[in-house]
N, CA and C of each residue as an Amber inpcrd file, in Angstrom:
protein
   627
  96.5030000 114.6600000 144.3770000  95.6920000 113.7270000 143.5930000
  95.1770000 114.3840000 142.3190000  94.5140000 115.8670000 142.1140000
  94.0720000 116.7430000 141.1980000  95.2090000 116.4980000 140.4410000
  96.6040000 117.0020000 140.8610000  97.5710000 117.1710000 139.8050000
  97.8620000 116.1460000 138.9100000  97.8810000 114.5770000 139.7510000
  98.6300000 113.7460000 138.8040000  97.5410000 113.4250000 138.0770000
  96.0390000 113.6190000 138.1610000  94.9750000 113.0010000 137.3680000
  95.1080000 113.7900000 136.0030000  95.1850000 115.2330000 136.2290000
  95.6010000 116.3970000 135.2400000  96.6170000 115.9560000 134.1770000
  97.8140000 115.3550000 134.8680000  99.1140000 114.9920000 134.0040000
  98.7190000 113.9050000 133.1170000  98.0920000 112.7750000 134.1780000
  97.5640000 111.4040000 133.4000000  96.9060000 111.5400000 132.0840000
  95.8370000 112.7970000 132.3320000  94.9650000 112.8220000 131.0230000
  96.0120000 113.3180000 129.7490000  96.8860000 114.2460000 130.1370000
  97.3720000 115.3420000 129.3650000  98.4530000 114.5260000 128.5330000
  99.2160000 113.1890000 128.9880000  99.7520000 111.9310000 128.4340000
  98.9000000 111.3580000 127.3120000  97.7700000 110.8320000 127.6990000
  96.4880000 110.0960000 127.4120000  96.1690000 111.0340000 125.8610000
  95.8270000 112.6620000 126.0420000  95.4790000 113.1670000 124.9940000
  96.6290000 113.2040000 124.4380000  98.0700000 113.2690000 124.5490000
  99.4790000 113.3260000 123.4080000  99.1400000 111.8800000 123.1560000
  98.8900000 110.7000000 123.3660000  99.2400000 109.0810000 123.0420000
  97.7200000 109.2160000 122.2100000  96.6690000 109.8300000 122.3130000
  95.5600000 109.5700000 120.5330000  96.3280000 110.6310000 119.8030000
  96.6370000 112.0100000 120.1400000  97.3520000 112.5190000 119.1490000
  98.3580000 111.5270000 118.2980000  98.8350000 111.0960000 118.8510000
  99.8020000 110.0840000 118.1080000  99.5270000 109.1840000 117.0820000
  98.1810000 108.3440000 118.2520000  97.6420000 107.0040000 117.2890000
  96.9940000 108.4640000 115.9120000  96.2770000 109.0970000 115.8990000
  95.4430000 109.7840000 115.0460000  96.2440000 109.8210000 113.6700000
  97.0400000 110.4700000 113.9210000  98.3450000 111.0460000 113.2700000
  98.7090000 110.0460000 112.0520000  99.2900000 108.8460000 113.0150000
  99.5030000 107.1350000 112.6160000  98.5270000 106.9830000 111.2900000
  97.5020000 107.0480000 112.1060000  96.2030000 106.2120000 111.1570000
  96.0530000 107.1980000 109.9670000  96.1470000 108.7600000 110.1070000
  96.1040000 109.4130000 109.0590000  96.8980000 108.7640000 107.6640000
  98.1350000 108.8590000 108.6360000  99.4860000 109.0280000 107.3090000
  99.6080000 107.6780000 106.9590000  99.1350000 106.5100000 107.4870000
  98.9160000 105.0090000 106.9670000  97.9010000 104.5390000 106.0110000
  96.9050000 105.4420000 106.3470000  95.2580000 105.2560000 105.8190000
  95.7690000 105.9670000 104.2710000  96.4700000 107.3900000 104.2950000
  97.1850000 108.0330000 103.3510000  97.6140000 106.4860000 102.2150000
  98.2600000 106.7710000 102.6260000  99.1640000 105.6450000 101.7790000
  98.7350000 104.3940000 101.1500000  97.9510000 103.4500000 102.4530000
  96.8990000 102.7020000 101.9230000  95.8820000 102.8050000 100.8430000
  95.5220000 104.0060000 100.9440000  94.3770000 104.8220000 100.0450000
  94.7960000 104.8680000  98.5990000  96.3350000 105.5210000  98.6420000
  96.8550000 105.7260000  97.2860000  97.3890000 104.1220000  96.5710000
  97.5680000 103.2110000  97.1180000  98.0780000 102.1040000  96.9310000
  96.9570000 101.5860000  96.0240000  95.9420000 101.4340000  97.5330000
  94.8090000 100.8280000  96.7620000  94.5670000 101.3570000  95.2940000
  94.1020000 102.7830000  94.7820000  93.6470000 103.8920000  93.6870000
  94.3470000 103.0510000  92.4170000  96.1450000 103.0800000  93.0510000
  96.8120000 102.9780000  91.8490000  97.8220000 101.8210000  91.2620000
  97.1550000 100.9670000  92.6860000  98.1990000  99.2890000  92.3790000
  97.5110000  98.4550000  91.4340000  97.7680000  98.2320000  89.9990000
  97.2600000  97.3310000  88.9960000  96.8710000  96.2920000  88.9040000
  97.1170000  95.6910000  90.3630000  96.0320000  94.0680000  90.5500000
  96.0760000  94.0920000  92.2520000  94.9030000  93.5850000  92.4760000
  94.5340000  93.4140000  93.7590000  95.4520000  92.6500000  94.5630000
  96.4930000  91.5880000  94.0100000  97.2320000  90.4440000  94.6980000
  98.4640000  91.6860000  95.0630000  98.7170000  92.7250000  94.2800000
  99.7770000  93.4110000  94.6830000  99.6840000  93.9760000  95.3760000
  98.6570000  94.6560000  95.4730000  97.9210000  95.4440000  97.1470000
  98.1510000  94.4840000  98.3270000  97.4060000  93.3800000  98.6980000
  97.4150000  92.7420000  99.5670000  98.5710000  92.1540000 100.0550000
  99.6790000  92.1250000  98.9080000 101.3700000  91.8330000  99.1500000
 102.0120000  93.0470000  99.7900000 101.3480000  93.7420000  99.3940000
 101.8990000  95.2500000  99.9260000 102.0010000  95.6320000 101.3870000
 100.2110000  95.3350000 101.7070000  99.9890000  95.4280000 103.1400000
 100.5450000  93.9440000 103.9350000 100.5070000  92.8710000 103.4110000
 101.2050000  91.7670000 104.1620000 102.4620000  92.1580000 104.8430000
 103.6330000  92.6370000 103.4530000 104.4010000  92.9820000 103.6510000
 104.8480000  94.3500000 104.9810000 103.9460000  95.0550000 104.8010000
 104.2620000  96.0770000 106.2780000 104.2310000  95.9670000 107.2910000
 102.7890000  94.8530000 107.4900000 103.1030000  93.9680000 108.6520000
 104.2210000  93.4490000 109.0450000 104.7980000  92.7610000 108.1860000
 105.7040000  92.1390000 108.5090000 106.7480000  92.8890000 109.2370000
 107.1900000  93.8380000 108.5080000 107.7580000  95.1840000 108.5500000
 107.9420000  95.7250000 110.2300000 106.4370000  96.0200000 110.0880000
 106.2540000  96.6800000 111.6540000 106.4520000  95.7010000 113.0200000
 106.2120000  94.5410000 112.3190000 106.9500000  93.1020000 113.5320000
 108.5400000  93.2630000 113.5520000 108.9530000  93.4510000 112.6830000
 110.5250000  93.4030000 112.2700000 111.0200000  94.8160000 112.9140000
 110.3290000  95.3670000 113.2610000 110.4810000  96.7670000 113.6390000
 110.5780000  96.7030000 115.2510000 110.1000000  95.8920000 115.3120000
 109.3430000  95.8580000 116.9290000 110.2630000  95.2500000 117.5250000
 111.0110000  94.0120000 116.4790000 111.9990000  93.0440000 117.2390000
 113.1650000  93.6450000 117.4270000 113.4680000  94.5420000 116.4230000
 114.9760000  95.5830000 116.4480000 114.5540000  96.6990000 117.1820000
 113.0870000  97.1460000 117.9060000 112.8890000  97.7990000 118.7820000
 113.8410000  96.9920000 120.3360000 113.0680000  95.9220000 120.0790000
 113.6730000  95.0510000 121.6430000 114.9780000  94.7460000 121.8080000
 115.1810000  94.3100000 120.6340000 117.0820000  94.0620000 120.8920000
 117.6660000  95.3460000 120.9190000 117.1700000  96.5710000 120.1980000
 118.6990000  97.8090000 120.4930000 117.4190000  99.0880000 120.7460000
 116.9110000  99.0200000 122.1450000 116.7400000 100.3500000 122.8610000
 117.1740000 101.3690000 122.6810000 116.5940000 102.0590000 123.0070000
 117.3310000 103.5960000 123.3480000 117.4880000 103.9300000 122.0290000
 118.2630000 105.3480000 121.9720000 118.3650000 106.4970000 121.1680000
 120.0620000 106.7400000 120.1950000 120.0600000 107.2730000 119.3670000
 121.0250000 107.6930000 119.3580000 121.2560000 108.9710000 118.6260000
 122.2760000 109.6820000 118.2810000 122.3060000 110.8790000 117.9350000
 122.4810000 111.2270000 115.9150000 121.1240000 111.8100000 115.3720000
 121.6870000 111.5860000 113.9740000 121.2050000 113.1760000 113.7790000
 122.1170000 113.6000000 112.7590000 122.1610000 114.9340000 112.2130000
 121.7470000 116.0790000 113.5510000 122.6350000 115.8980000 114.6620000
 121.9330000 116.3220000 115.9470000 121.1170000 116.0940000 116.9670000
 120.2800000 115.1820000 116.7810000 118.7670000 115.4550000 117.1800000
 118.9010000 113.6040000 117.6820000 118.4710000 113.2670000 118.5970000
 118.1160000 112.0200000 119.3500000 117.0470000 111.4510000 118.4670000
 117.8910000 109.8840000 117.8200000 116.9250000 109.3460000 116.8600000
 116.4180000 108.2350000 117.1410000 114.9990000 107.1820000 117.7170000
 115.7670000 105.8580000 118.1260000 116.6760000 104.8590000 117.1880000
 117.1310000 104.2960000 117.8350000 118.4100000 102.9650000 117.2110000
 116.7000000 102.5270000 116.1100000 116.1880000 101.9880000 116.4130000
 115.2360000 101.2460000 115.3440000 115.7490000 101.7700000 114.0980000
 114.9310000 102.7890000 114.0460000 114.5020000 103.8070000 113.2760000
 116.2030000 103.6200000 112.1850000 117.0190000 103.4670000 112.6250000
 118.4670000 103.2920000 111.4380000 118.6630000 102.2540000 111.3410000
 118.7020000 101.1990000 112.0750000 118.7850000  99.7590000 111.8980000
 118.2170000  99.0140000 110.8950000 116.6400000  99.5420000 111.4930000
 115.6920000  98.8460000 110.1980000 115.9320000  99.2530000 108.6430000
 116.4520000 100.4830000 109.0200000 116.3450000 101.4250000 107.1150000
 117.8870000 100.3540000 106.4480000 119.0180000 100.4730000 106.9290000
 119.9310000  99.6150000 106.8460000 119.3300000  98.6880000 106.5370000
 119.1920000  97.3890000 107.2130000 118.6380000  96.2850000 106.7740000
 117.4280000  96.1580000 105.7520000 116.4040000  97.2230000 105.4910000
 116.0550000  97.3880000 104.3720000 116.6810000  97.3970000 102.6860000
 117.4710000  98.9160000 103.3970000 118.2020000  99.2320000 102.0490000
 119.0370000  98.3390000 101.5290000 120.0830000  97.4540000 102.5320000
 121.2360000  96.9800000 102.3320000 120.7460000  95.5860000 101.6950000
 120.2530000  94.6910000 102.8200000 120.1950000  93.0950000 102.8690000
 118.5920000  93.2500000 101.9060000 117.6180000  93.7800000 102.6440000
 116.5290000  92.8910000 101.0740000 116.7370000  93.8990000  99.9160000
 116.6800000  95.5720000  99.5520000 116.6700000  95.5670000  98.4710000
 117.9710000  95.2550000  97.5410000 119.2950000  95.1870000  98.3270000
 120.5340000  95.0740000  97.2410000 120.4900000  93.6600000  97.4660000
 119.7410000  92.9250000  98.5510000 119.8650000  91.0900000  98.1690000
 118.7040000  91.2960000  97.1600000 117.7910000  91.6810000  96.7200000
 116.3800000  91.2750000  95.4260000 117.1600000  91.9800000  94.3850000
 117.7080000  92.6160000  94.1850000 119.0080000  93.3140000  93.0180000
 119.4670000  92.2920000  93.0580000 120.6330000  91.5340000  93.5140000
 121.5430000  90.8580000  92.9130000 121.2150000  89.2940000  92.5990000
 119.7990000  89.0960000  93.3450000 119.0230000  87.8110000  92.9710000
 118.2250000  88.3070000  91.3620000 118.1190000  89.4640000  91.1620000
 117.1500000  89.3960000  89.7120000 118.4620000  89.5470000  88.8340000
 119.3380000  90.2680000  88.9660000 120.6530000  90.5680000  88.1520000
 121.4330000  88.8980000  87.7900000 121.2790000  88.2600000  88.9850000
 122.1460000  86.8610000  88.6760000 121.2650000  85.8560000  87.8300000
 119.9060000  85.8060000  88.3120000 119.0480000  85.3160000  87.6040000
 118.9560000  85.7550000  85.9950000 118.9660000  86.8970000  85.9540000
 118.6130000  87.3980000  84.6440000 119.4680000  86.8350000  83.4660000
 120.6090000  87.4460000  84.1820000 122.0670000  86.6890000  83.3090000
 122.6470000  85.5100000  83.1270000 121.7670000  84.7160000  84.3440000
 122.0410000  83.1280000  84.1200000 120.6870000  82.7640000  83.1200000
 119.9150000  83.4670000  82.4520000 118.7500000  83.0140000  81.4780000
 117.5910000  82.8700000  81.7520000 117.2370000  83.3450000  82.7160000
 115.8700000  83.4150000  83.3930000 114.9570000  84.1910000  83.1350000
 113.9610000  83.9700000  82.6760000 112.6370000  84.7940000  82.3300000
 113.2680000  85.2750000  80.4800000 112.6150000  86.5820000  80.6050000
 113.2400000  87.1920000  79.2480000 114.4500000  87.3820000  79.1560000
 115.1440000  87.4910000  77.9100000 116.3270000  88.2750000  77.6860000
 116.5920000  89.6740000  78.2380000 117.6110000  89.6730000  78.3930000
 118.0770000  91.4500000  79.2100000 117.6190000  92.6270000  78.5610000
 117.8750000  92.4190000  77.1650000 117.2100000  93.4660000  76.2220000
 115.8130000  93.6350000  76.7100000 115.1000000  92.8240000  76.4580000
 113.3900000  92.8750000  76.3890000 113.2250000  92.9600000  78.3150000
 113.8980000  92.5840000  79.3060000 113.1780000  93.1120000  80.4140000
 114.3230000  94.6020000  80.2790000 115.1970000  95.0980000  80.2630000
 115.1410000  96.4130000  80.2970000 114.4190000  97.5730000  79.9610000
 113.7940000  97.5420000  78.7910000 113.0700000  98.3140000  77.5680000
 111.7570000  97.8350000  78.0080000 111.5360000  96.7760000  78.1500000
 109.7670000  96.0710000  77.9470000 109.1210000  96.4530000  79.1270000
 107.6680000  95.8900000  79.1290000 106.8470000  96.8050000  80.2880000
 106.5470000  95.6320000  80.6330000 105.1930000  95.4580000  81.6090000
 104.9060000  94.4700000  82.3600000 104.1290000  93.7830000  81.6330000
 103.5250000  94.2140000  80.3440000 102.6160000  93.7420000  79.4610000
 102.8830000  92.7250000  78.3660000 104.8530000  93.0140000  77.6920000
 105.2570000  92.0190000  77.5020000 105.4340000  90.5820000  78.0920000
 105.4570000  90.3370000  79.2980000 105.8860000  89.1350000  79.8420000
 104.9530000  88.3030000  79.1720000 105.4180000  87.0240000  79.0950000
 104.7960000  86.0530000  78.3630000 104.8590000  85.0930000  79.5790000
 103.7610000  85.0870000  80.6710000 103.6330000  84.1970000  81.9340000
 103.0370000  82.4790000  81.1030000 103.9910000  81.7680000  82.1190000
 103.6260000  80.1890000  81.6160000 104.1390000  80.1690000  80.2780000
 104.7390000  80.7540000  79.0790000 105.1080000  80.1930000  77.8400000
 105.9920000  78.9850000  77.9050000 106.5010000  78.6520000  78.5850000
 106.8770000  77.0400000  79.3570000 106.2160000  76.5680000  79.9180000
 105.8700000  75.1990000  79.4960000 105.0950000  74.4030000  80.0970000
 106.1230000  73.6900000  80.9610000 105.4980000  74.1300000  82.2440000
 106.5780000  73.0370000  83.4370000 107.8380000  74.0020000  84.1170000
 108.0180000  74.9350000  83.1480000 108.7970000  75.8030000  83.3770000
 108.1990000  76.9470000  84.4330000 108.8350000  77.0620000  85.9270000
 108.6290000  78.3280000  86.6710000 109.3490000  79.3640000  86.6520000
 110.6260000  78.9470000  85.8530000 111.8770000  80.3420000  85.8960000
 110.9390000  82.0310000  85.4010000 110.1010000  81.2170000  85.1280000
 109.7680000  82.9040000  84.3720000 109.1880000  83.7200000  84.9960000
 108.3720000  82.7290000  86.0600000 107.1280000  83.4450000  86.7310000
 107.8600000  84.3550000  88.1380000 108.8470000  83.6200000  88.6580000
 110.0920000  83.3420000  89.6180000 110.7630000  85.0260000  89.0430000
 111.7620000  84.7130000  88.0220000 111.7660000  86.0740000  88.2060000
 110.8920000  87.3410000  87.6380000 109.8000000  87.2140000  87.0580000
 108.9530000  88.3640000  87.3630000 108.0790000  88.6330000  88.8540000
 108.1260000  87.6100000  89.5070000 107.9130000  87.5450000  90.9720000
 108.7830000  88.6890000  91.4820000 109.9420000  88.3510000  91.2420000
 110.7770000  89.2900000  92.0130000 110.8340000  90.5220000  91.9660000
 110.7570000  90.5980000  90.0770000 110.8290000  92.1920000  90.1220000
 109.4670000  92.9850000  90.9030000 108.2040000  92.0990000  90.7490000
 106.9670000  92.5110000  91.7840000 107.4840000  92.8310000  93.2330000
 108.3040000  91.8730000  93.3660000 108.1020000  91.9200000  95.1590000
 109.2410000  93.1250000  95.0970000 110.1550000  93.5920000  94.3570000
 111.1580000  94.6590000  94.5430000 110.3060000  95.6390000  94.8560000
 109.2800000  96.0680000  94.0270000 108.3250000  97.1780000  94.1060000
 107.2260000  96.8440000  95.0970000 106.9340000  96.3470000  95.8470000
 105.7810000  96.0090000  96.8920000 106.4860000  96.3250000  98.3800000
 107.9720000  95.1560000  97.9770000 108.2970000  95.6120000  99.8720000
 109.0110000  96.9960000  99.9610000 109.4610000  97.5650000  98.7530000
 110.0000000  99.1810000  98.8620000 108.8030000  99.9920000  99.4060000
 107.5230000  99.6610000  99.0540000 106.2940000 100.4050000  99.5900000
 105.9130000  99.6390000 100.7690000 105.7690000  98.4370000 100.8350000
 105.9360000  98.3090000 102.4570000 106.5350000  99.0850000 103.4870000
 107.8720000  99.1110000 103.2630000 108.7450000 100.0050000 104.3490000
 108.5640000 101.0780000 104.0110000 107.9620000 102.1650000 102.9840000
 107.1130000 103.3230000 103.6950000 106.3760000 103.4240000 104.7440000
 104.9380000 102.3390000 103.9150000 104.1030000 102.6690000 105.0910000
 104.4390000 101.8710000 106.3170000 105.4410000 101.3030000 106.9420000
 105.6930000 101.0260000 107.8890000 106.1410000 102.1240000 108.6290000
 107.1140000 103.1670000 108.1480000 107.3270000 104.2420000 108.7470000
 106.2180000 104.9500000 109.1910000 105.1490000 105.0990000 108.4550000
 103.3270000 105.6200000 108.2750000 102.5620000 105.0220000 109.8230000
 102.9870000 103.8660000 110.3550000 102.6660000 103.3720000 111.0810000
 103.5930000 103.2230000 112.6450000 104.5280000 103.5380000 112.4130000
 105.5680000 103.4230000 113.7620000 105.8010000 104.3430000 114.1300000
 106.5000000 105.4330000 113.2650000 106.6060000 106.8460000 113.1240000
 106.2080000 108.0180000 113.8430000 106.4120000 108.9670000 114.9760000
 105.5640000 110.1710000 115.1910000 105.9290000 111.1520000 114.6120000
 105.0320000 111.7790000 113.8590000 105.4760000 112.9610000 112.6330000
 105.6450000 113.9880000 113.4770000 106.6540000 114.5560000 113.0410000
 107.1110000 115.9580000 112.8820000 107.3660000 116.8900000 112.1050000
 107.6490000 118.2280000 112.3920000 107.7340000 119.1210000 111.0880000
 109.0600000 119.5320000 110.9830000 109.9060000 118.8020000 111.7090000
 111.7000000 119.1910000 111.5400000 112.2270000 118.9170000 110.5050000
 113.2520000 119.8330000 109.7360000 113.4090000 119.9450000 108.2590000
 113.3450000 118.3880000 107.9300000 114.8940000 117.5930000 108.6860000
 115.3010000 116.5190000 108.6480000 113.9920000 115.2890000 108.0520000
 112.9990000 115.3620000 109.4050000 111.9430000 114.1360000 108.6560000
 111.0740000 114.9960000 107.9030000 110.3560000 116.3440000 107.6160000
 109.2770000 116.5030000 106.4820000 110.2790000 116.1480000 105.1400000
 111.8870000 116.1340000 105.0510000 112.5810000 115.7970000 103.6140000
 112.3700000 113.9410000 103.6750000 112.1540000 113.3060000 104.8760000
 112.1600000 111.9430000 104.9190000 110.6150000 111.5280000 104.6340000
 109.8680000 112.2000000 104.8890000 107.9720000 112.5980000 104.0830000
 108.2510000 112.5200000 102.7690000 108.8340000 113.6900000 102.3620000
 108.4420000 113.9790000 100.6440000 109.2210000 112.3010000 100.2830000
 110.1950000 111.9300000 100.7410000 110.8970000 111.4120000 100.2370000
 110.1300000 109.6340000 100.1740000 109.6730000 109.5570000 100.9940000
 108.4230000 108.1420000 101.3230000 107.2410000 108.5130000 100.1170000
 106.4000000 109.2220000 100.2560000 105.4370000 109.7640000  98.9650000
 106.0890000 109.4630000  97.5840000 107.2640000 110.2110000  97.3590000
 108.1890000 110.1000000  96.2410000 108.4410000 108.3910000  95.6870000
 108.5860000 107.9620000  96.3390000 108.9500000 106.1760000  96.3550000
 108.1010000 105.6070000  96.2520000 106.8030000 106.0660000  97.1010000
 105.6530000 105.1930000  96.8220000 104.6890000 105.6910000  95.4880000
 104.7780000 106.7980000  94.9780000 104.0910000 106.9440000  93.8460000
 105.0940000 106.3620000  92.6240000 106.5990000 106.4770000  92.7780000
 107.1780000 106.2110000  91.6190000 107.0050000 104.6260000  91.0600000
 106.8670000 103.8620000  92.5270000 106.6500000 102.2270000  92.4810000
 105.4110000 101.8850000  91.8670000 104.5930000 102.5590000  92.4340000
 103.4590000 102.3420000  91.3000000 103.3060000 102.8820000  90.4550000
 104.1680000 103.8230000  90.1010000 104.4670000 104.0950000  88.5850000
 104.9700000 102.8430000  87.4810000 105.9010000 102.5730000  88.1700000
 106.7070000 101.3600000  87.3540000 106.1390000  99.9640000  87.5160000
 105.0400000  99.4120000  88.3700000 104.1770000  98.9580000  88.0900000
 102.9570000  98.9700000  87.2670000 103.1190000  99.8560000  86.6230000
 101.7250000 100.3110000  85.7230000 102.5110000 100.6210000  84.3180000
 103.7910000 100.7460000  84.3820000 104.5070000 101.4310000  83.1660000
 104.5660000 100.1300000  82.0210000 104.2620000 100.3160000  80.9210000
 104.5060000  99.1170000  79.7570000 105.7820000  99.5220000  79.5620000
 106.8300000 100.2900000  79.6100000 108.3660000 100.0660000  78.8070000
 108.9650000 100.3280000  79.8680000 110.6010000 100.0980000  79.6490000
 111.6060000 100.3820000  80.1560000 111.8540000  99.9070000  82.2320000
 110.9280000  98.7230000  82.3240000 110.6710000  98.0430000  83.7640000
 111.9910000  97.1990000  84.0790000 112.7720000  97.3770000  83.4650000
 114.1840000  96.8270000  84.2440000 114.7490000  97.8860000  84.4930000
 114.9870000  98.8190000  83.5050000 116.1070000  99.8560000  83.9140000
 115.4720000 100.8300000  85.0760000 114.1030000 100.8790000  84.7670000
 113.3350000 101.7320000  86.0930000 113.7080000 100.7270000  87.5570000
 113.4190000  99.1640000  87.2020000 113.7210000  98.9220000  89.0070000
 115.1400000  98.7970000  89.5540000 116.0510000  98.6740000  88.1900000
 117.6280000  98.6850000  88.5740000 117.7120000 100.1280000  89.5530000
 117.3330000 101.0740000  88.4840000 117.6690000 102.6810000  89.2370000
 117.4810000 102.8230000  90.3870000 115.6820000 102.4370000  90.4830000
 115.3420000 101.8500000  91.9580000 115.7720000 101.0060000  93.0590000
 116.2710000 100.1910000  92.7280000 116.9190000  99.5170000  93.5990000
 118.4370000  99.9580000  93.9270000 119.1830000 100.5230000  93.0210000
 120.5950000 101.0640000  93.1880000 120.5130000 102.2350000  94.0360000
 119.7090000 103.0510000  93.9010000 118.8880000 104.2190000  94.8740000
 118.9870000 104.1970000  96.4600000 118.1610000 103.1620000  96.4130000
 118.4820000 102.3860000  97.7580000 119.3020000 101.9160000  98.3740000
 120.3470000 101.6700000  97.5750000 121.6520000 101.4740000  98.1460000
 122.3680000 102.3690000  98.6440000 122.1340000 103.4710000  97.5080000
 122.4490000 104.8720000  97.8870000 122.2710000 104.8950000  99.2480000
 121.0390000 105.0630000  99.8490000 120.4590000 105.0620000 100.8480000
 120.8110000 104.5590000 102.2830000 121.4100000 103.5000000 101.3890000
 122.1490000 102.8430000 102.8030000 123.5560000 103.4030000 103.0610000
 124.1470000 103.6420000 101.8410000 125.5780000 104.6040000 102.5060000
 125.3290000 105.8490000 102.9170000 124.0060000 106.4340000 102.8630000
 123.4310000 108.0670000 103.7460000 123.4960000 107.0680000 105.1990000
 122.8050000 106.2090000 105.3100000 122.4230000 105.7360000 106.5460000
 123.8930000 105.5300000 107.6350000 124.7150000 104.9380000 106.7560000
 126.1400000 104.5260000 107.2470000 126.9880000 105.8750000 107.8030000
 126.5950000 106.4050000 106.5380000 127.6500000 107.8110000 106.3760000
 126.7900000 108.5320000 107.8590000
């Protein structure tokens, strides 16, 4: 009876190690979001969005169990599934919805959203007209749910110090400061979220590969 009460606790203290950990590296992120996201509606899209995230996480938890083997090391199935369907289906589907949009005449000219910052947009200069708002929507939400699925990792995640995930750390930090970089940047906000978003694609043939 001594022993298994011993084991019980010794579970109990690894499962707050865990939550602790969680809340650190979420609260992290949250913290910096909040500091440096340029309007409050983008914050709160941000965190909507991870939610969502971490539900979406949960459901590709239930449908594909278990583990599988990446760069050696037993990874769960989630954990690649979700990054895939990240990288692949929403950020190269919000790429080829702002790219088709753009070129079918929507919002600004290509010139002026490549080069221009967020300060150019001319919101509502159509009366009646939503194309504009529609796609600067998008390019917002490109940069909100890319920081979503950080801190979703921030939140599902148990950190470790194995080369593999502290390079998948720097590499979440890296994404989430650059997004709110290019949210705050007055020039060159197309070619910054193209890069960004093509990046990610990248990402998904690491994931494949």
């Amino acid at each position: 009876m001594t022993i298994t009460t011993k084991k019980k606790i010794d579970i109990d203290d690894n499962e707050m190690q865990r939550i602790f950990r969680r809340i650190v590296i979420s609260s992290s992120f949250a913290g910096i979001i909040i500091i440096y996201s340029p309007k409050v509606e983008y914050t709160f899209l941000t965190f909507f969005l991870s939610l969502v995230y971490v539900w979406l996480n949960s459901m590709v938890e239930r449908f594909f169990p278990g583990t599988l083997i990446l760069d050696g090391v037993p990874s769960p199935k989630y954990r690649l599934y979700t990054s895939i369907l990240h990288d692949g289906f929403v950020a190269g589907g919000i790429l080829f919805a702002i790219l088709l949009l753009r070129f079918a005449g929507f919002g600004n000219d290509i010139p002026t959203w490549l080069t221009h910052g967020w300060e150019d947009c001319d919101f509502g200069s159509n009366d009646g007209d939503t194309s504009h708002n529609l796609v600067e929507g998008l390019d917002v939400l490109a940069m909100c749910v890319t920081i979503a699925f950080e801190i979703k990792d921030g939140i599902v995640d148990d950190f470790d110090l194995r080369l593999e995930r502290v390079g998948i750390y720097i590499h979440h930090v890296a994404t989430t400061f650059c997004c709110l970089y290019i949210l705050n940047c007055e020039y060159g906000k197309g070619l910054m979220l193209v890069n960004g978003l093509q990046a990610l694609l990248g990402s998904l043939l690491y994931c494949l590969w």
